[in-house]
DRENTI-344912 format. One record per atom (N, C-alpha, C): residue in three letters; x, y, z. Coordinates in steps of 0.05 Angstrom, whole numbers, plus 5000, padded with zeros to 4 digits. Each point is the difference from the previous one (the first is absolute). Last residue first. Layout:
REM DRENTI-344912
ALAXYZ...
REM end
This chain:
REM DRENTI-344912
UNK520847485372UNK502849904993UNK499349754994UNK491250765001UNK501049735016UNK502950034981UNK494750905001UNK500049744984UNK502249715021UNK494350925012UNK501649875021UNK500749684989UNK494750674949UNK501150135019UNK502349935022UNK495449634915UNK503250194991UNK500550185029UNK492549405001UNK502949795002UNK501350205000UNK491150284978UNK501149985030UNK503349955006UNK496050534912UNK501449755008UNK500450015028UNK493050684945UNK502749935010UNK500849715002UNK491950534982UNK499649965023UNK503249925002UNK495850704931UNK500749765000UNK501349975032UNK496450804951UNK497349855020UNK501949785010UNK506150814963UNK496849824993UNK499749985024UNK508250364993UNK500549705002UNK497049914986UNK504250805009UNK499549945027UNK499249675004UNK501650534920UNK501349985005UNK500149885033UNK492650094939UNK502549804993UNK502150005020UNK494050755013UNK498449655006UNK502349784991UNK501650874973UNK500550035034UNK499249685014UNK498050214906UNK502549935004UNK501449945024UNK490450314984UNK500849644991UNK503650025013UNK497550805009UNK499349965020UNK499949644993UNK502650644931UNK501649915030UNK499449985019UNK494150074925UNK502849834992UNK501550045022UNK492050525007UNK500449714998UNK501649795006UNK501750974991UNK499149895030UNK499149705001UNK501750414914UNK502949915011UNK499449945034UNK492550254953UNK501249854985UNK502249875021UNK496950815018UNK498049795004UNK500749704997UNK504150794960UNK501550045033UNK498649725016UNK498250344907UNK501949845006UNK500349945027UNK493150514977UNK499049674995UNK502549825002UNK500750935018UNK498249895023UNK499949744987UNK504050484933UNK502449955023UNK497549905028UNK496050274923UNK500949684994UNK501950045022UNK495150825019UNK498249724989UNK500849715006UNK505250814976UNK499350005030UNK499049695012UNK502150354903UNK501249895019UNK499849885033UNK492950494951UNK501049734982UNK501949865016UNK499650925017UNK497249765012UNK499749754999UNK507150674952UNK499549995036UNK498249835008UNK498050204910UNK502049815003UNK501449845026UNK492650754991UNK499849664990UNK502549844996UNK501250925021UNK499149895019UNK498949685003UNK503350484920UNK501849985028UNK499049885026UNK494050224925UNK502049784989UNK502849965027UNK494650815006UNK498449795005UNK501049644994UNK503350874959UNK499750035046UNK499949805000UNK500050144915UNK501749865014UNK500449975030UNK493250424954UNK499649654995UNK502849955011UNK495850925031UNK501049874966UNK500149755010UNK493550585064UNK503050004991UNK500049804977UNK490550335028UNK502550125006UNK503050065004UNK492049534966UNK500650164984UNK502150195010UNK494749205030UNK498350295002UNK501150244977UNK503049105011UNK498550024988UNK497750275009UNK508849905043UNK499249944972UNK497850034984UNK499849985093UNK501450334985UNK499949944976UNK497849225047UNK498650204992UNK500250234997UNK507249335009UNK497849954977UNK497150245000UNK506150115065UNK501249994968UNK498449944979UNK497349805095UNK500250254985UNK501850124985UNK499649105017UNK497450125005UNK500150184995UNK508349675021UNK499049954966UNK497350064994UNK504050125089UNK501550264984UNK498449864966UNK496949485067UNK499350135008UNK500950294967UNK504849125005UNK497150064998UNK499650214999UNK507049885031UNK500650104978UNK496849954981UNK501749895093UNK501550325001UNK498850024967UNK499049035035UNK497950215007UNK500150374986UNK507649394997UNK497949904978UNK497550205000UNK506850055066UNK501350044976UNK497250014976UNK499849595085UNK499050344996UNK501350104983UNK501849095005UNK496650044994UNK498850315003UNK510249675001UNK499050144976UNK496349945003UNK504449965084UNK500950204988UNK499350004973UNK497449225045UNK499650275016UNK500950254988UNK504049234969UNK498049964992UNK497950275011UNK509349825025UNK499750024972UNK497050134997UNK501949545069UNK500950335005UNK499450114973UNK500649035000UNK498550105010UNK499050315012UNK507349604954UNK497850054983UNK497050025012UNK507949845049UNK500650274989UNK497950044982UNK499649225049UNK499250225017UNK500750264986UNK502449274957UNK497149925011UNK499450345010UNK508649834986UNK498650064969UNK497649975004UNK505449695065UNK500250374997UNK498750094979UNK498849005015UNK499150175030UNK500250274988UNK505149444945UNK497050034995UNK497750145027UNK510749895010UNK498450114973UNK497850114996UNK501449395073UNK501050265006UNK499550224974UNK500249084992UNK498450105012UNK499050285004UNK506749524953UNK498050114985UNK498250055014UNK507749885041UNK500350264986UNK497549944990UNK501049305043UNK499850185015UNK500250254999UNK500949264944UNK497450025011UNK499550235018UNK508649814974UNK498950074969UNK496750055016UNK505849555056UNK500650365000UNK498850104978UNK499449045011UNK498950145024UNK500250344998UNK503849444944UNK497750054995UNK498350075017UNK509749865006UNK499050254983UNK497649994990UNK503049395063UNK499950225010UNK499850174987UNK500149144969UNK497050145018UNK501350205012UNK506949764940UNK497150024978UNK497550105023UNK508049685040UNK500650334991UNK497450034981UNK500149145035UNK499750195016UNK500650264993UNK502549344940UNK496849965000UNK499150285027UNK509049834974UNK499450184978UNK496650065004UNK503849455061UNK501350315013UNK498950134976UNK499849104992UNK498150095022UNK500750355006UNK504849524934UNK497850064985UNK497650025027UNK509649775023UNK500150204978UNK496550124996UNK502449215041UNK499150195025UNK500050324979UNK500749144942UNK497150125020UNK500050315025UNK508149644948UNK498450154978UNK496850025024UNK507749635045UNK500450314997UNK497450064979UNK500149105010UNK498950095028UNK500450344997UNK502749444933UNK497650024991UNK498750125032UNK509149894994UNK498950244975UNK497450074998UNK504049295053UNK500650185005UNK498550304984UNK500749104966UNK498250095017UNK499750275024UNK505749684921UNK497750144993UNK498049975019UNK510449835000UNK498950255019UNK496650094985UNK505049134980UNK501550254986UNK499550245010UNK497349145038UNK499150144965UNK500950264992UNK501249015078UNK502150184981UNK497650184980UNK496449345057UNK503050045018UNK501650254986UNK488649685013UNK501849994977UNK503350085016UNK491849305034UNK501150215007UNK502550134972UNK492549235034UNK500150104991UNK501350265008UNK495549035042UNK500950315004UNK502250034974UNK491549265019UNK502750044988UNK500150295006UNK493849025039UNK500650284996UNK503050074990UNK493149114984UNK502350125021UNK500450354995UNK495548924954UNK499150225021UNK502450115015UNK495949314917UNK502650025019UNK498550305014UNK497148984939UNK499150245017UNK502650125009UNK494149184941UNK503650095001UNK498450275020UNK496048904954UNK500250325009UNK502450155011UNK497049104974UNK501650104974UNK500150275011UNK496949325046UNK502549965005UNK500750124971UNK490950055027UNK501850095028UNK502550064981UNK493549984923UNK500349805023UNK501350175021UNK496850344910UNK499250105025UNK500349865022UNK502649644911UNK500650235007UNK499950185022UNK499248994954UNK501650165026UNK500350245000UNK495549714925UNK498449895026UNK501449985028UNK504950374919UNK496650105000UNK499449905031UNK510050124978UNK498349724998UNK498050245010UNK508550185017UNK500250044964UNK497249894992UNK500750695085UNK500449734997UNK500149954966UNK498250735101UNK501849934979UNK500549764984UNK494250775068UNK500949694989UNK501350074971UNK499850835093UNK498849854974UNK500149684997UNK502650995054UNK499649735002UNK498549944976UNK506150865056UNK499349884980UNK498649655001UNK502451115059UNK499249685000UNK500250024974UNK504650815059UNK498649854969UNK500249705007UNK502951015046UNK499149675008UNK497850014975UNK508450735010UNK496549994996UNK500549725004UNK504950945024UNK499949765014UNK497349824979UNK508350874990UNK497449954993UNK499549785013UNK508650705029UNK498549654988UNK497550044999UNK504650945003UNK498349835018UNK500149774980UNK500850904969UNK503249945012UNK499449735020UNK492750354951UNK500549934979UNK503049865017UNK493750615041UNK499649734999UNK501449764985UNK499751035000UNK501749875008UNK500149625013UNK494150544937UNK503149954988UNK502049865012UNK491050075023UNK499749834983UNK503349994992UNK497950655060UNK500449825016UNK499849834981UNK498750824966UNK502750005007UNK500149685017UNK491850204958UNK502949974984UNK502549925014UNK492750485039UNK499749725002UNK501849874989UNK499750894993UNK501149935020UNK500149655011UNK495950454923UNK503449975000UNK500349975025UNK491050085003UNK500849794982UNK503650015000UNK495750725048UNK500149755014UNK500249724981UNK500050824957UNK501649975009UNK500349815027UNK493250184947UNK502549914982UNK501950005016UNK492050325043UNK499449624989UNK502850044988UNK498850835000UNK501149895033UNK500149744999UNK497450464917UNK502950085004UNK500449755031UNK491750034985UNK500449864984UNK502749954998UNK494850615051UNK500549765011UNK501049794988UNK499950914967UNK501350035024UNK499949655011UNK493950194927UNK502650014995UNK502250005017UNK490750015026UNK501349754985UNK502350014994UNK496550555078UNK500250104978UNK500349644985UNK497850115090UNK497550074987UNK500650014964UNK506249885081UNK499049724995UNK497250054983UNK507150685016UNK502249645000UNK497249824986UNK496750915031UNK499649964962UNK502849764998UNK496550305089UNK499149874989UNK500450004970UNK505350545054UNK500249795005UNK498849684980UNK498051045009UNK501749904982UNK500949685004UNK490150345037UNK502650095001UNK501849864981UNK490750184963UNK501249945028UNK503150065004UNK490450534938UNK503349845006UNK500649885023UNK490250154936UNK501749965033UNK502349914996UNK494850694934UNK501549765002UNK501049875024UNK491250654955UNK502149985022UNK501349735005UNK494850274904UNK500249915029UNK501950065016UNK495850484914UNK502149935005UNK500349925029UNK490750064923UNK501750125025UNK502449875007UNK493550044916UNK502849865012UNK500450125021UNK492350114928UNK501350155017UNK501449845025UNK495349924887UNK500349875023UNK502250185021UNK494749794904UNK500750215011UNK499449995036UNK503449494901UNK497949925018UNK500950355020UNK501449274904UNK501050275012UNK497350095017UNK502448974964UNK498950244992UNK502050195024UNK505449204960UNK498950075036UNK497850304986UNK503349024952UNK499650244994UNK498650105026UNK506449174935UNK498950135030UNK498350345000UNK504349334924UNK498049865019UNK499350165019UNK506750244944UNK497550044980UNK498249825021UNK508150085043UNK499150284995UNK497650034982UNK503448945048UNK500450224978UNK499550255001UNK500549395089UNK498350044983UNK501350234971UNK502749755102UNK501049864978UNK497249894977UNK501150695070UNK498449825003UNK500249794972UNK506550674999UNK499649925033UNK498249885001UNK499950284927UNK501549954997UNK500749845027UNK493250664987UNK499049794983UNK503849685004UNK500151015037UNK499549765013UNK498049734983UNK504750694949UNK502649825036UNK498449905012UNK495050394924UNK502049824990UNK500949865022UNK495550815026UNK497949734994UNK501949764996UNK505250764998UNK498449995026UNK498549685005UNK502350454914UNK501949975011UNK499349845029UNK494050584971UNK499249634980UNK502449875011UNK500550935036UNK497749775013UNK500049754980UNK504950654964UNK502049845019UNK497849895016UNK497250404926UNK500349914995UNK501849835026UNK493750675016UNK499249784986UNK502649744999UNK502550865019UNK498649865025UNK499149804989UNK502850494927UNK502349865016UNK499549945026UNK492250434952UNK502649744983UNK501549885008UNK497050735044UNK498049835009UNK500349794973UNK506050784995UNK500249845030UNK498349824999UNK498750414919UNK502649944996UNK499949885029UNK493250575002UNK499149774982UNK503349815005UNK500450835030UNK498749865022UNK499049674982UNK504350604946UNK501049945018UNK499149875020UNK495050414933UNK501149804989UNK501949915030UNK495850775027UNK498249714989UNK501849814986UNK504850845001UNK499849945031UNK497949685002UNK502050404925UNK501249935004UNK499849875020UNK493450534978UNK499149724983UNK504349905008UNK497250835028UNK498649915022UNK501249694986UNK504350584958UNK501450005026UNK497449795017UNK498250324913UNK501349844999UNK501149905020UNK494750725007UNK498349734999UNK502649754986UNK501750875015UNK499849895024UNK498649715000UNK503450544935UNK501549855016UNK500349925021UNK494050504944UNK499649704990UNK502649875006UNK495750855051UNK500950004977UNK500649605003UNK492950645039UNK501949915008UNK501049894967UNK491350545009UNK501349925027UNK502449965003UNK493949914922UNK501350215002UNK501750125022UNK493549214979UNK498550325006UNK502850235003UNK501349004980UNK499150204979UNK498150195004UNK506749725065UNK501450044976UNK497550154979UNK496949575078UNK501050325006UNK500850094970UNK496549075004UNK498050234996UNK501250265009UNK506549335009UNK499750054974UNK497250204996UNK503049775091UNK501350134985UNK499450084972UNK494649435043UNK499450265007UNK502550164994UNK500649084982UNK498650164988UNK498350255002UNK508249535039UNK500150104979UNK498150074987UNK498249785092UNK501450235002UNK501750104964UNK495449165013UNK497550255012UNK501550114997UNK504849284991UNK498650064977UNK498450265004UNK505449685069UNK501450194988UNK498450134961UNK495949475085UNK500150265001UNK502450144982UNK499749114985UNK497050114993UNK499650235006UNK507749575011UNK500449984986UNK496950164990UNK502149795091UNK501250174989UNK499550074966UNK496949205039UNK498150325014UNK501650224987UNK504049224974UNK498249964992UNK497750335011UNK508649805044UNK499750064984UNK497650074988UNK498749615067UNK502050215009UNK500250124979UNK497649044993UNK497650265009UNK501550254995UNK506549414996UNK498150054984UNK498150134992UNK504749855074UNK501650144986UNK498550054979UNK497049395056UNK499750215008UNK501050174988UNK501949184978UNK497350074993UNK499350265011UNK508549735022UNK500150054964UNK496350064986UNK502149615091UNK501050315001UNK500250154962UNK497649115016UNK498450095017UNK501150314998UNK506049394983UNK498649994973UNK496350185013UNK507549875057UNK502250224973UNK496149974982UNK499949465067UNK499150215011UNK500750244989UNK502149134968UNK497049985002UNK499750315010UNK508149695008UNK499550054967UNK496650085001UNK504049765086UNK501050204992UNK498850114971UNK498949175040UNK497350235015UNK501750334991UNK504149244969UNK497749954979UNK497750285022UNK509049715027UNK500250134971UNK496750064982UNK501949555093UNK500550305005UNK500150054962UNK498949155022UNK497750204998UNK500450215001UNK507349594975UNK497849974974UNK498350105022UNK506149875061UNK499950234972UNK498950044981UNK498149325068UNK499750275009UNK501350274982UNK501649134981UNK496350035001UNK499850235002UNK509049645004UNK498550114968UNK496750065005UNK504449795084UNK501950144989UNK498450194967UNK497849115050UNK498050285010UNK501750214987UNK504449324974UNK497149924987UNK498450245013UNK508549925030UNK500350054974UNK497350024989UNK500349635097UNK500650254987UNK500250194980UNK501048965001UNK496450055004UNK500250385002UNK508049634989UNK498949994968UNK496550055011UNK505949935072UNK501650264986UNK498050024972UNK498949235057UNK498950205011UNK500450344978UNK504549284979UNK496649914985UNK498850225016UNK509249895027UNK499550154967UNK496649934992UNK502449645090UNK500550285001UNK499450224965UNK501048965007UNK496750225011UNK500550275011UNK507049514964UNK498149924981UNK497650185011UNK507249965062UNK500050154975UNK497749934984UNK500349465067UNK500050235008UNK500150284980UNK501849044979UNK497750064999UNK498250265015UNK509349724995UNK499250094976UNK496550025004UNK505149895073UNK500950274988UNK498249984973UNK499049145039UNK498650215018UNK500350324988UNK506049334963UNK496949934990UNK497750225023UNK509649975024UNK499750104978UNK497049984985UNK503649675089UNK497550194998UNK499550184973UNK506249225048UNK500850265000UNK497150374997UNK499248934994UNK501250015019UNK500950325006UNK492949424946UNK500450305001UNK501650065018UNK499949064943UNK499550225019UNK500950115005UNK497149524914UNK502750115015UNK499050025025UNK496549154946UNK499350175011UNK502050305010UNK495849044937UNK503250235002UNK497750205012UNK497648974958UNK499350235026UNK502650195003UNK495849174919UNK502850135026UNK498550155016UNK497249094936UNK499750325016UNK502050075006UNK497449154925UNK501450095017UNK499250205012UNK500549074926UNK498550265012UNK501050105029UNK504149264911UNK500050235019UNK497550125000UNK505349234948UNK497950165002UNK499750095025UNK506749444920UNK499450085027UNK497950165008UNK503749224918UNK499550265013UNK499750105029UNK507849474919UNK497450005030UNK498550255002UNK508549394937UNK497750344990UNK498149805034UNK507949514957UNK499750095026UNK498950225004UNK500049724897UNK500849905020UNK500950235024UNK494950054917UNK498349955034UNK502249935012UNK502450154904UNK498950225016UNK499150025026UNK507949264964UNK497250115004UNK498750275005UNK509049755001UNK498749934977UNK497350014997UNK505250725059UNK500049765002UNK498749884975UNK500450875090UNK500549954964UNK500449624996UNK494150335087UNK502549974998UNK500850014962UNK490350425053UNK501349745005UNK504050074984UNK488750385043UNK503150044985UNK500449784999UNK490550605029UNK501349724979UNK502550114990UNK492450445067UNK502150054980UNK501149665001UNK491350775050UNK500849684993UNK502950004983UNK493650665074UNK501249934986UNK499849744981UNK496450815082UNK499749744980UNK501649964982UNK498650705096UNK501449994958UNK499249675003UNK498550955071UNK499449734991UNK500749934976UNK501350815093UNK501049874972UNK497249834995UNK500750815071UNK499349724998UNK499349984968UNK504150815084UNK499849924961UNK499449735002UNK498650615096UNK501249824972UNK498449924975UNK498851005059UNK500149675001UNK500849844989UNK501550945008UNK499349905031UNK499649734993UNK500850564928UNK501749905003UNK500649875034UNK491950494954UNK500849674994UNK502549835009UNK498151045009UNK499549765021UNK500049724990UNK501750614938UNK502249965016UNK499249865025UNK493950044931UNK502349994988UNK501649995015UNK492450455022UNK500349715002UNK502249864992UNK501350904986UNK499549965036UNK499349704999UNK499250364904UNK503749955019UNK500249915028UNK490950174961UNK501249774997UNK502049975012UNK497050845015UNK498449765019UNK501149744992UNK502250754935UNK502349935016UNK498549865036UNK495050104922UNK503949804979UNK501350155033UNK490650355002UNK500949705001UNK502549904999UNK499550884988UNK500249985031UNK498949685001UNK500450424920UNK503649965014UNK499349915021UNK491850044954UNK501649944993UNK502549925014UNK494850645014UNK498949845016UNK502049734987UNK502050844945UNK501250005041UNK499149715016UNK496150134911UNK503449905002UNK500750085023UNK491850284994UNK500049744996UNK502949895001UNK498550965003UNK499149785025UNK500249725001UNK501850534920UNK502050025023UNK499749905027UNK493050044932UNK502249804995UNK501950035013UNK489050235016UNK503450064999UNK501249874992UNK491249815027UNK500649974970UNK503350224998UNK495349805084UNK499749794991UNK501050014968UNK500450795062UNK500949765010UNK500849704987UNK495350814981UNK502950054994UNK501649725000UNK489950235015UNK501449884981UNK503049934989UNK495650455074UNK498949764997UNK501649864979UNK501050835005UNK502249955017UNK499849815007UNK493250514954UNK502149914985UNK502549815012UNK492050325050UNK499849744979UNK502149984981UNK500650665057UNK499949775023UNK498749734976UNK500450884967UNK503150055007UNK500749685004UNK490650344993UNK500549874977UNK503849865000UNK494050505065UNK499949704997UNK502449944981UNK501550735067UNK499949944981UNK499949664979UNK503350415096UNK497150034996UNK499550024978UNK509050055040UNK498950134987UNK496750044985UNK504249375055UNK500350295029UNK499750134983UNK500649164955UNK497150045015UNK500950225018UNK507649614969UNK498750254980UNK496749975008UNK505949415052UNK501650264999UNK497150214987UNK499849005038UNK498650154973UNK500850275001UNK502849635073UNK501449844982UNK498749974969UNK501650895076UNK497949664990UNK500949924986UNK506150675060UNK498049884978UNK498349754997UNK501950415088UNK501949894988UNK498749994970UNK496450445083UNK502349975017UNK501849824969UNK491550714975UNK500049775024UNK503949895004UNK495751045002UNK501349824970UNK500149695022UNK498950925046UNK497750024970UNK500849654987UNK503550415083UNK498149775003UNK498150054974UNK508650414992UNK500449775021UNK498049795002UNK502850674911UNK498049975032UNK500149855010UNK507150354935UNK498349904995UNK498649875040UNK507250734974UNK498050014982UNK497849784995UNK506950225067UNK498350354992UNK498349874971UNK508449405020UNK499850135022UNK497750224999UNK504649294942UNK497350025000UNK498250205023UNK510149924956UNK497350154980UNK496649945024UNK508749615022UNK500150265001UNK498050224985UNK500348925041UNK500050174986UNK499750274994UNK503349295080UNK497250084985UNK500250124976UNK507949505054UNK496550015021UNK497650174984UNK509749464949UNK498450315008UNK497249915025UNK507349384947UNK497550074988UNK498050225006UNK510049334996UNK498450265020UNK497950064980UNK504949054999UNK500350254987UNK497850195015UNK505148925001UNK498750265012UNK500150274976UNK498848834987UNK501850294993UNK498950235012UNK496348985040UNK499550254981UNK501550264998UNK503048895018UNK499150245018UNK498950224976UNK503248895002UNK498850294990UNK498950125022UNK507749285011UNK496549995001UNK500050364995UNK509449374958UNK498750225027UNK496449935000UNK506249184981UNK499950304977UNK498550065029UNK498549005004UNK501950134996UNK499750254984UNK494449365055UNK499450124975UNK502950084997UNK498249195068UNK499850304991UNK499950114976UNK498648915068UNK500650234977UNK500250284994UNK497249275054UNK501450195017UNK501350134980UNK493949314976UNK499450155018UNK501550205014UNK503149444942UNK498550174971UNK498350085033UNK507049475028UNK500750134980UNK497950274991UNK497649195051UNK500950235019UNK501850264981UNK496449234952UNK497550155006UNK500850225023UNK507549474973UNK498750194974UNK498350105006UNK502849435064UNK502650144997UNK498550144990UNK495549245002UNK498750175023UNK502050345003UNK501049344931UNK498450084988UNK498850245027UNK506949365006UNK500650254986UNK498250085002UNK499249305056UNK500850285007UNK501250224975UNK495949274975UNK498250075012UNK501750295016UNK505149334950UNK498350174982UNK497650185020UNK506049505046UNK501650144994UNK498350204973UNK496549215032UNK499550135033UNK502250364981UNK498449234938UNK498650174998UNK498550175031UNK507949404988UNK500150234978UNK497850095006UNK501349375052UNK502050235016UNK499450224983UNK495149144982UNK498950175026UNK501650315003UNK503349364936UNK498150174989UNK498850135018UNK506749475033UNK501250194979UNK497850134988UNK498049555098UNK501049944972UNK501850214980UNK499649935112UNK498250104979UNK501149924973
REM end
C-alpha cells in the first residue's frame, strides 16, 4: 500500500476512533434527582370543613369565575395584557428560551470565512522594491465534541432555568391576580360600607330632628340634641374615610391595569359576592401546582447541571477543525487547483496546572446545589404553612360569620324598639344613642367579616397554586 493509501486508511480509522468516542460518551457530574422533603398525607385544617362532593376535584384555571362576578372576570381580562410586571416577566422568560438556544448551538460547528489581500515587501532604494501581493479566500470548520457531556450539562441547565423563568411568569400572574381580585373586593366592600353608613347617616338626621322638636316643646334639654348632632357628625366623619380609602382602592387597581388613577374609573355597584368552596387537593400536589415551589425546584435541577459543566472541565476537550482555501499573489491564478491549501485533523486539549481553580469551580457548583435545594425545601414548607394558614382563617371566619349574623339580627330587632320608645317618648336619647351605636358596629363588623371571607378565600386560591397547570418536565425532569 502506498504512503497516501496508508495515511488516509489511518485518517479513516481516526475518525471511526472519535465517532466511537462521542457515541459512548457520558455526561459527567451526578443526574438530578428531586431534593426530598416531607410534605404530609393531608392537611390539618381541612378535616370538618370543606365538602367532599360539594367542590369540583381542582381549581379552574379561571380561578375567580367561582366568584361569579362579571365585572371581577373583565378586569382580570385586562390584567393580562397591559400589566407591566407581566410584561417584564414574559420578558425574562424570552432572554432565558434564547440562553437555551444559545447553548444548544453548542452541539454544532462553528464555520469560519475570511478574504483578504496584503502587499509587503523588503526596505531598500526603492519604495517597490521586492513589495508582492498576496490574496486569500478561505473556511474553517471547528467543531468540539461532546465527549464528556459538558455541552449536554449546559444545555440541561439552560432549560431547566427557562423552565424556572417560565414558573416565575405564572408566579407574578398569579399574584397580581390574586392582588387585583383582592383590591377589587376591599373596593366592593367599601361600597357596601358606604351604603351602611350613608343609611345610617339619614336615620341619624331623623332622630336629631325629633330630638330638637322635643327640646323646643320643652321635653329634653339641649344636651341632648348636641349629643344626637355629635353622634351625626361622626357617622359623617366614617363615610369620609370609607370614601376616601375606596378611591385608594380604585388608584391599586387603575395601577395594575397599567393605566394612570385620572384614567380609570370603577362606578359603585351593588353587588352580592358569595364566597366559593375551594377544592383543596392533597399536599403533595402544590411540588407541581405552586409556581414558586416549581421554580425554587427548576433551580435547583439547574445547579445540579452545573455541577457536571464543572466537572467536565478535569477532562481533554477534543475538537476536529477543517480549513481550506486559495492562496495566490496573481488575480487570474487565484481560484486555480495549484494555489489551494487545506488541512484537517483533530486536537485534544487539556489544562495541566491552575492553581486548584478548577477544583474550586466544581466545590462552588456542588456549593450552590445544596444552597438551591435548601431554597425548595423552604418553599415547599412556606406553601405549606400558607396553606394551612389560610384554611384556619377560612374556616374561622367562617364560624365567624354565623355568629355575628345573629349578632346583627339581635341588634336590629333591640334598635326597632328603641327607636320606637323613643319616639313615643318613653326613654331619653341616650338610651337610644347606645343602642345605635351597638348597631352601627354590629353592622360594619358583618361587612368586615364578609370582606375578609373574600380576601382569604383568593388567598387560599394563591396559595394552592390557582388554576395553573404546572410544568410536566419539573416532574420527572430528564439527566
Amino acid at each position: 500500500m502506498s504512503k497516501r493509501g496508508m495515511r488516509n486508511m489511518t485518517q479513516v480509522r481516526l475518525l471511526g476512533l472519535l465517532a466511537c468516542l462521542v457515541l459512548a460518551g457520558c455526561a459527567v457530574g451526578p443526574d438530578y434527582q428531586r431534593p426530598e422533603v416531607e410534605v404530609g398525607a393531608s392537611y390539618r385544617q381541612v378535616e370538618g370543613w370543606v365538602p367532599a362532593n360539594s367542590v369540583p376535584t381542582q381549581v379552574p384555571q379561571d380561578w375567580w369565575q367561582l366568584f361569579d362576578d362579571q365585572t371581577l372576570t373583565e378586569l382580570m381580562g385586562r390584567l393580562d395584557l397591559a400589566n407591566q410586571d407581566i410584561q417584564r416577566a414574559q420578558a425574562q422568560y424570552r432572554q432565558a428560551l434564547a440562553l437555551v438556544s444559545g447553548a444548544q448551538a453548542e452541539f454544532f460547528p462553528t464555520v469560519d470565512a475570511n478574504a483578504g489581500t496584503t502587499r509587503s515587501g523588503a526596505g531598500g532604494a526603492s519604495s517597490n522594491s521586492g513589495a508582492a501581493s498576496q490574496h486569500t479566500l478561505g473556511a474553517s470548520v471547528s467543531w468540539e465534541v461532546d465527549v464528556w457531556g459538558r455541552v449536554r450539562r449546559s444545555v440541561e441547565s439552560s432549560d431547566a432555568d427557562a423552565q424556572a423563568s417560565a414558573a416565575d411568569l405564572a408566579a407574578v400572574r398569579l399574584s397580581l391576580q390574586s392582588t387585583l381580585a383582592q383590591s377589587y373586593f376591599l373596593l366592593r366592600a367599601a361600597d357596601a360600607e358606604r351604603r351602611l353608613l350613608a343609611q345610617t347617616v339619614e336615620a341619624y338626621e331623623r332622630t336629631l330632628q325629633i330630638t330638637r322638636y322635643r327640646m323646643d316643646a320643652g321635653l329634653v334639654s339641649s344636651a341632648e340634641v348636641a349629643s344626637a348632632l355629635a353622634q351625626l357628625e361622626n357617622a359623617r366623619v366614617q363615610w369620609l374615610a370609607v370614601a376616601r380609602q375606596r378611591a385608594q382602592y380604585e388608584h391599586a387597581i387603575a395601577a395594575l391595569l397599567g393605566q394612570p388613577p385620572s384614567a380609570f374609573q370603577l362606578p359603585e355597584a351593588s353587588t352580592s359576592i358569595a364566597v366559593p368552596n375551594v377544592p383543596v387537593a392533597l399536599p403533595s400536589t402544590l411540588l407541581l401546582r405552586r409556581p414558586d415551589v416549581v421554580a425554587a425546584e427548576r433551580r435547583a435541577a439547574a445547579a445540579n447541571a452545573q455541577i457536571g459543566v464543572a466537572q467536565a472541565a478535569w477532562f481533554p476537550s477534543l475538537t476536529l477543525s477543517a480549513q481550506g482555501g486559495y492562496r495566490s499573489g496573481d488575480w487570474a491564478n487565484w481560484l486555480s487547483a495549484p494555489f489551494s491549501y487545506w488541512s484537517l485533523g483533530p486536537m485534544l486539549a487539556q489544562a495541566i496546572f491552575d492553581g486548584g481553580a478548577r477544583q474550586a469551580r466544581v466545590e462552588q457548583s456542588r456549593a450552590a446545589f445544596d444552597a438551591q435545594a435548601a431554597a425548595y425545601r423552604q418553599a415547599v414548607l412556606n406553601a405549606l404553612r400558607e396553606v394551612e394558614d389560610y384554611l384556619v382563617q377560612a374556616r374561622g371566619l367562617s364560624d365567624e360569620k354565623e355568629v355575628q349574623a345573629r349578632a346583627v339580627q339581635a341588634a336590629r330587632e333591640s334598635l326597632q324598639l328603641f327607636t320606637n320608645q323613643y319616639e313615643a317618648g318613653m326613654i331619653d336619647y341616650l338610651s337610644l344613642a347606645q343602642v345605635e351605636t351597638n348597631t352601627l358596629a354590629a353592622e360594619r363588623s358583618a361587612l368586615t367579616l364578609a370582606r375578609e371571607r373574600l380576601v382569604a378565600s383568593v388567598q387560599l386560591i394563591a396559595a394552592l397554586g390557582g388554576g395553573w397547570e404546572g410544568l410536566p418536565e419539573a416532574d420527572s425532569p430528564e439527566p
